[in-house]
N, CA, C and O atoms as CSV, one atom per row, in Angstrom:
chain,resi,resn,atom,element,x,y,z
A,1,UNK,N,N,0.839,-1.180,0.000
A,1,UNK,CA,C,0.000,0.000,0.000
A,1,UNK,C,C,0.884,1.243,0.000
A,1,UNK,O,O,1.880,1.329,0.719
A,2,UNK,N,N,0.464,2.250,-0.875
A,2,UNK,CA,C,1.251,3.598,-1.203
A,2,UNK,C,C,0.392,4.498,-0.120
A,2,UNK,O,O,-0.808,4.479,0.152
A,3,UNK,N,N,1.451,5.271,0.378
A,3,UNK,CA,C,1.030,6.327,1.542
A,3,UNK,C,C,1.328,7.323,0.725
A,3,UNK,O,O,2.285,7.350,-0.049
A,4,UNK,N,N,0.039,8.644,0.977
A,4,UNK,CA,C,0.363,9.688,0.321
A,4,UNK,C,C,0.865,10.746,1.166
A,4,UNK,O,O,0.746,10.805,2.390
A,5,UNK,N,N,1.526,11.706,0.285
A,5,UNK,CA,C,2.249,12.836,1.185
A,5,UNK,C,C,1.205,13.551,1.849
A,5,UNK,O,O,0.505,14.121,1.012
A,6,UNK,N,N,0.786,13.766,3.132
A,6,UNK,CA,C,-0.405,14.696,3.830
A,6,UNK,C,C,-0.382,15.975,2.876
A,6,UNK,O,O,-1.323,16.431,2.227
A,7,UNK,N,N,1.118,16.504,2.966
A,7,UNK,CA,C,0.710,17.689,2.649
A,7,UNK,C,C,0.623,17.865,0.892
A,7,UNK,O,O,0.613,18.999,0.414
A,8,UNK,N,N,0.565,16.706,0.049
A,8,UNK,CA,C,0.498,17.122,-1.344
A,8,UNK,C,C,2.083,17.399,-1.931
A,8,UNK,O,O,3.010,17.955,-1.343
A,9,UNK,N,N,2.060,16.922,-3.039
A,9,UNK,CA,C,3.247,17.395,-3.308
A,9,UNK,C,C,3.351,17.836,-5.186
A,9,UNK,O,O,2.442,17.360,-5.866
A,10,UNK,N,N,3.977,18.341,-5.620
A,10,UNK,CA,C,4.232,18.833,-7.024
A,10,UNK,C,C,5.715,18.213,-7.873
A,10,UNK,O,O,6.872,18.218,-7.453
A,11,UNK,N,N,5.261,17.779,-8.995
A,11,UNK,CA,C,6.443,17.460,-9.849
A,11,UNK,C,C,6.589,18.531,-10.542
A,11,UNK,O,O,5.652,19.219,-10.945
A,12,UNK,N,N,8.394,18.871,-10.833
A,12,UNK,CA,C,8.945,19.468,-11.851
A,12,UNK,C,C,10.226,18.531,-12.348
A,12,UNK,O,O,10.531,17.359,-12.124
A,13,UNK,N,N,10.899,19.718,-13.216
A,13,UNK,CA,C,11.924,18.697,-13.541
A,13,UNK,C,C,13.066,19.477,-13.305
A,13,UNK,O,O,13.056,20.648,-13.685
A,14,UNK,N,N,14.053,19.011,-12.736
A,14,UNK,CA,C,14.787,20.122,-13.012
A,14,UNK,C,C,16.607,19.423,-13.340
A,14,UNK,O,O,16.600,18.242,-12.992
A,15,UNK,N,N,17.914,19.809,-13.837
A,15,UNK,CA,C,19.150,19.884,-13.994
A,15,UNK,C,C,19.826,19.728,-12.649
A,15,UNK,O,O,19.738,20.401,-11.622
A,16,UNK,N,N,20.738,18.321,-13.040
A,16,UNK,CA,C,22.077,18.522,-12.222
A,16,UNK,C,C,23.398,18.001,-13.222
A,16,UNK,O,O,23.485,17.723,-14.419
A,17,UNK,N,N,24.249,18.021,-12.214
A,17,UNK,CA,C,25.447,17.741,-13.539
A,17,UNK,C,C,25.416,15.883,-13.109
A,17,UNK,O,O,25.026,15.170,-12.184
A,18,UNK,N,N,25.994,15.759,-14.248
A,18,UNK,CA,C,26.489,14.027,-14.273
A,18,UNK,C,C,27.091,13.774,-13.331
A,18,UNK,O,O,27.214,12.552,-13.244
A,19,UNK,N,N,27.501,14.232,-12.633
A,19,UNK,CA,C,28.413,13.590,-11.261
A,19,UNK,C,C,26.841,13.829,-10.017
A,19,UNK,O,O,26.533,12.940,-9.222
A,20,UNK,N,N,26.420,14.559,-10.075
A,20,UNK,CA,C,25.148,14.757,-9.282
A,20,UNK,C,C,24.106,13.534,-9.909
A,20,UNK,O,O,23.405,12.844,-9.168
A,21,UNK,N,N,24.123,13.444,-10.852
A,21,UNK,CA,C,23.326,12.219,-11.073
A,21,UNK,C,C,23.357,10.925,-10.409
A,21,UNK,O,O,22.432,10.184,-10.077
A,22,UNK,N,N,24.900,10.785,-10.259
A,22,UNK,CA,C,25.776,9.663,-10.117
A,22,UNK,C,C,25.119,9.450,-8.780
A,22,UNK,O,O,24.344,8.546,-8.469
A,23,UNK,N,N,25.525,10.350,-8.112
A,23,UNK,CA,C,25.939,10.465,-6.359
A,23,UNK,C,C,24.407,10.164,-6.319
A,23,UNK,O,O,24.616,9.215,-5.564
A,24,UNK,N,N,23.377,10.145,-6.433
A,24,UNK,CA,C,22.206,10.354,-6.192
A,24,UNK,C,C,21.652,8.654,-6.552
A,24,UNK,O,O,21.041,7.844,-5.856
A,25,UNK,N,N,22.224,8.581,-8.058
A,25,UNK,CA,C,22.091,6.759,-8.000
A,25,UNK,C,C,22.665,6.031,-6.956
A,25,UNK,O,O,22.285,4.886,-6.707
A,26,UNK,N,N,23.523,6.574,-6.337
A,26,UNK,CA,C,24.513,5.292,-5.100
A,26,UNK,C,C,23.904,6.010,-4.334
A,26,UNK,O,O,23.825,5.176,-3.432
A,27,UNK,N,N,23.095,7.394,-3.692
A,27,UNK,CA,C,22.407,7.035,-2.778
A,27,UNK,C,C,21.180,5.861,-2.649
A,27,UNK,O,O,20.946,4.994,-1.806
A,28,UNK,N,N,20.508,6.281,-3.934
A,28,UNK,CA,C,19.230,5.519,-3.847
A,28,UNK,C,C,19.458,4.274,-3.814
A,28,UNK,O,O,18.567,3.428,-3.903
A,29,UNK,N,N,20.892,3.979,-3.660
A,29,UNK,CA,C,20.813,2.064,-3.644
A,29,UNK,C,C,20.675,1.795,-2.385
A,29,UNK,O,O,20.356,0.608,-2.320
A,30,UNK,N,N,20.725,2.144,-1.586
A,30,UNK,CA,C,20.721,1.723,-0.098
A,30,UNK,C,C,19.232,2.138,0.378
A,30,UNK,O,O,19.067,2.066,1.596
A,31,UNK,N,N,18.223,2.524,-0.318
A,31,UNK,CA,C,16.973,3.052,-0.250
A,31,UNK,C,C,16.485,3.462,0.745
A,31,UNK,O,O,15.363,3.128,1.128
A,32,UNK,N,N,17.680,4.720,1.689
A,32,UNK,CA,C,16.915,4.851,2.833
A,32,UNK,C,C,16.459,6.355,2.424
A,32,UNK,O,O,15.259,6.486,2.665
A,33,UNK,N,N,16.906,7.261,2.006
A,33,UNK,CA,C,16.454,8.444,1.437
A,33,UNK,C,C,15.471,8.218,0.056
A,33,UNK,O,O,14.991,9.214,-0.484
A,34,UNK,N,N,15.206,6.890,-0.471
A,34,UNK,CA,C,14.459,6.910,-1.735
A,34,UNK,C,C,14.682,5.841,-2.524
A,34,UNK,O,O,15.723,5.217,-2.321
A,35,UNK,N,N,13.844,5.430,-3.503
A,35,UNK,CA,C,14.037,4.196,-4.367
A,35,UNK,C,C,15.090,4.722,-5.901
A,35,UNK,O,O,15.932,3.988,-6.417
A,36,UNK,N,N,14.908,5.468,-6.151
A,36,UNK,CA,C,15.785,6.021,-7.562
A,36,UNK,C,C,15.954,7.615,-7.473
A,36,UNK,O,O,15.494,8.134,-6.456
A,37,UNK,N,N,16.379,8.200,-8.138
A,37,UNK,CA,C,17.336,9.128,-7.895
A,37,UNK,C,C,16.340,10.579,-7.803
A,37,UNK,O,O,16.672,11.640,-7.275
A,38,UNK,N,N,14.853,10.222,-8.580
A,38,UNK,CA,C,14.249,11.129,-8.409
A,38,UNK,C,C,13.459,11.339,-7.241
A,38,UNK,O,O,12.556,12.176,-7.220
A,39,UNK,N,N,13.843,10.404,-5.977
A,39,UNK,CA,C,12.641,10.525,-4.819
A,39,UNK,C,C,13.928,10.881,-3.855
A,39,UNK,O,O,13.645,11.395,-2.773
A,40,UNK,N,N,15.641,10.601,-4.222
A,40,UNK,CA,C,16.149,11.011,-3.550
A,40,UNK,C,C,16.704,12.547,-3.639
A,40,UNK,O,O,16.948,13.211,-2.632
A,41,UNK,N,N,16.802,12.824,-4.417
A,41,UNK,CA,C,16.775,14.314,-4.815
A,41,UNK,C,C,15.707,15.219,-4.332
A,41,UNK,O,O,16.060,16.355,-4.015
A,42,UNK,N,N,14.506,14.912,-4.229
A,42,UNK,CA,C,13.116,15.508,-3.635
A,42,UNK,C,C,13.147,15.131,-2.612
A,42,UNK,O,O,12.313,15.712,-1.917
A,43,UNK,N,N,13.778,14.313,-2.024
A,43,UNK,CA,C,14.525,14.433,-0.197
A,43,UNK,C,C,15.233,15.663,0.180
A,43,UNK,O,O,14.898,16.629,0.866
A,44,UNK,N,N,16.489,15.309,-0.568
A,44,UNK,CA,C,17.446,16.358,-0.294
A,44,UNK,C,C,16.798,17.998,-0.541
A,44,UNK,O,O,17.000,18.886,0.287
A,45,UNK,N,N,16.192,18.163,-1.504
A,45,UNK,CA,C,15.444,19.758,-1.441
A,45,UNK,C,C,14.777,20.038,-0.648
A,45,UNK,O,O,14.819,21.173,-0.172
A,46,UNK,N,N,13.449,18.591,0.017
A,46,UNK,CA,C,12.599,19.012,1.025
A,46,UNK,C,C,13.504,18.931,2.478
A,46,UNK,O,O,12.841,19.281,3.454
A,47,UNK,N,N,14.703,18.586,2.731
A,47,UNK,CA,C,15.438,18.642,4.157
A,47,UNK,C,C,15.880,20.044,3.867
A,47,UNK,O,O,15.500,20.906,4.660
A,48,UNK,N,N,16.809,20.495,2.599
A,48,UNK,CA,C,16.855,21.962,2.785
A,48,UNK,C,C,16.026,23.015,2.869
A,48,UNK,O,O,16.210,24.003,3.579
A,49,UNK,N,N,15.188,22.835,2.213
A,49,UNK,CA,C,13.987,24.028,2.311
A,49,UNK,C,C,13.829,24.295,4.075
A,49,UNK,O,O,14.094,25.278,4.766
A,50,UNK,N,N,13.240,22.851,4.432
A,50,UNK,CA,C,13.195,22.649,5.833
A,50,UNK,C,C,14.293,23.723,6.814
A,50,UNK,O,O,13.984,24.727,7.456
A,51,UNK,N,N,15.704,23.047,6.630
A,51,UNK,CA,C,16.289,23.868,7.396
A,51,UNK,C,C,16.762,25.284,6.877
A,51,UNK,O,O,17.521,25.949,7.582
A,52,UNK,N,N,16.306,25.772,5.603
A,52,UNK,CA,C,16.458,27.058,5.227
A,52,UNK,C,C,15.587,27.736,5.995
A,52,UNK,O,O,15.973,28.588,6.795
A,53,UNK,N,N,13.929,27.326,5.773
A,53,UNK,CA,C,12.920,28.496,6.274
A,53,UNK,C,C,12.950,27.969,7.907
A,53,UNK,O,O,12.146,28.666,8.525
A,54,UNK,N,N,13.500,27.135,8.660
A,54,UNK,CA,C,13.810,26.813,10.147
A,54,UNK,C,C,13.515,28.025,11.348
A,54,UNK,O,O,14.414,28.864,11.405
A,55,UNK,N,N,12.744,28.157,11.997
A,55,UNK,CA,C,13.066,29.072,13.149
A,55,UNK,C,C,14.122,29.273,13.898
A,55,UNK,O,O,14.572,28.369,14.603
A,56,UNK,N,N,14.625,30.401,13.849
A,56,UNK,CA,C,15.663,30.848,14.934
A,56,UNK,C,C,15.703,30.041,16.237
A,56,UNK,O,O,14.748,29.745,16.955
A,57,UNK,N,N,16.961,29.752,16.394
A,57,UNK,CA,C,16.644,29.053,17.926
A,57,UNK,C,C,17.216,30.069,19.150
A,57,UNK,O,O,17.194,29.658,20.310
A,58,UNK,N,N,17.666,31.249,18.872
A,58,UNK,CA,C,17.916,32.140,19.782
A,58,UNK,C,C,16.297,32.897,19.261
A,58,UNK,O,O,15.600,32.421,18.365
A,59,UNK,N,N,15.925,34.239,20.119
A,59,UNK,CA,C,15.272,35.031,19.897
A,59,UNK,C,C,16.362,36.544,19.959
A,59,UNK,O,O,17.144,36.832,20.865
A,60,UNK,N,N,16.167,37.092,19.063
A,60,UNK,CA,C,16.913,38.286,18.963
A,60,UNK,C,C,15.809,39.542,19.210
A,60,UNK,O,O,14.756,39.609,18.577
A,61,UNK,N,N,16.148,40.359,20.057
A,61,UNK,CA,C,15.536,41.960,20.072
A,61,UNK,C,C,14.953,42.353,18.639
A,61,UNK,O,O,15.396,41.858,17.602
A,62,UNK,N,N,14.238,42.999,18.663
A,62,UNK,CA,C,13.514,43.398,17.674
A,62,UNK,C,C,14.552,44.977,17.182
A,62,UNK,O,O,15.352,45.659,17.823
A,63,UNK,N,N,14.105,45.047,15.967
A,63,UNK,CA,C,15.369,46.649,14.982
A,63,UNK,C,C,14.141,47.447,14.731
A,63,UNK,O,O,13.329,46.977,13.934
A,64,UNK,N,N,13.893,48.570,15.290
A,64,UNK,CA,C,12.718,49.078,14.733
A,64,UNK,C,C,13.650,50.195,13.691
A,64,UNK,O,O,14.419,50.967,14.263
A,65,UNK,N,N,13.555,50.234,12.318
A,65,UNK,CA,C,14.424,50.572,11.824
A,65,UNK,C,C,14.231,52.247,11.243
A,65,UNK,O,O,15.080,52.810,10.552
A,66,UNK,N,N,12.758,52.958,11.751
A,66,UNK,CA,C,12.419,53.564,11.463
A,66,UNK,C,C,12.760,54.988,12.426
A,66,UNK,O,O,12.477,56.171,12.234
A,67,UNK,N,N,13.275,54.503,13.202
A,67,UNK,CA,C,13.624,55.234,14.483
A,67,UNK,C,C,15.234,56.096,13.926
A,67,UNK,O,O,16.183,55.566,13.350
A,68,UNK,N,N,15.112,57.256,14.260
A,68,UNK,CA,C,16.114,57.799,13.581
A,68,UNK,C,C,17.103,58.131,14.856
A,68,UNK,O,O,16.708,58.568,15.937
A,69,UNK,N,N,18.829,57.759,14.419
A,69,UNK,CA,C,19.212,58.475,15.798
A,69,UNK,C,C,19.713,59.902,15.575
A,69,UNK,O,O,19.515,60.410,14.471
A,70,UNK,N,N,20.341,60.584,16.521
A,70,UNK,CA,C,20.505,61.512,16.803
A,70,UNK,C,C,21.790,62.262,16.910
A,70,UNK,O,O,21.792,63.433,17.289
């Protein structure tokens, strides 16, 4: 039985170089990130996105930037 992604997901296509191809076939052989190179690649983008848009784990003061000094 196929489990679907909750949140939906979208195909595109997109370019890597031949050595990125490669690396992506010898991941997918060990099939823990994916079965072939295109489910492991749509790993690797959805872990970065992930830790790109990530919350701060400090909280920083707020810049009110409108404040002029003097």
């Amino acid at each position: 039985m196929k489990r679907g992604n909750k949140v939906g997901s979208e195909q595109f296509a997109i370019t890597v170089s031949s050595e990125s191809a490669r690396l992506l076939d010898e991941i997918a052989k060990n099939g823990i990130w994916g079965r072939n190179r295109s489910e492991v690649a749509g790993r690797f983008v959805d872990r970065m996105l992930e830790s790109f848009v990530e919350q701060p784990k400090a909280k920083l003061p707020a810049i009110n930037l409108r404040t002029r000094r003097k």
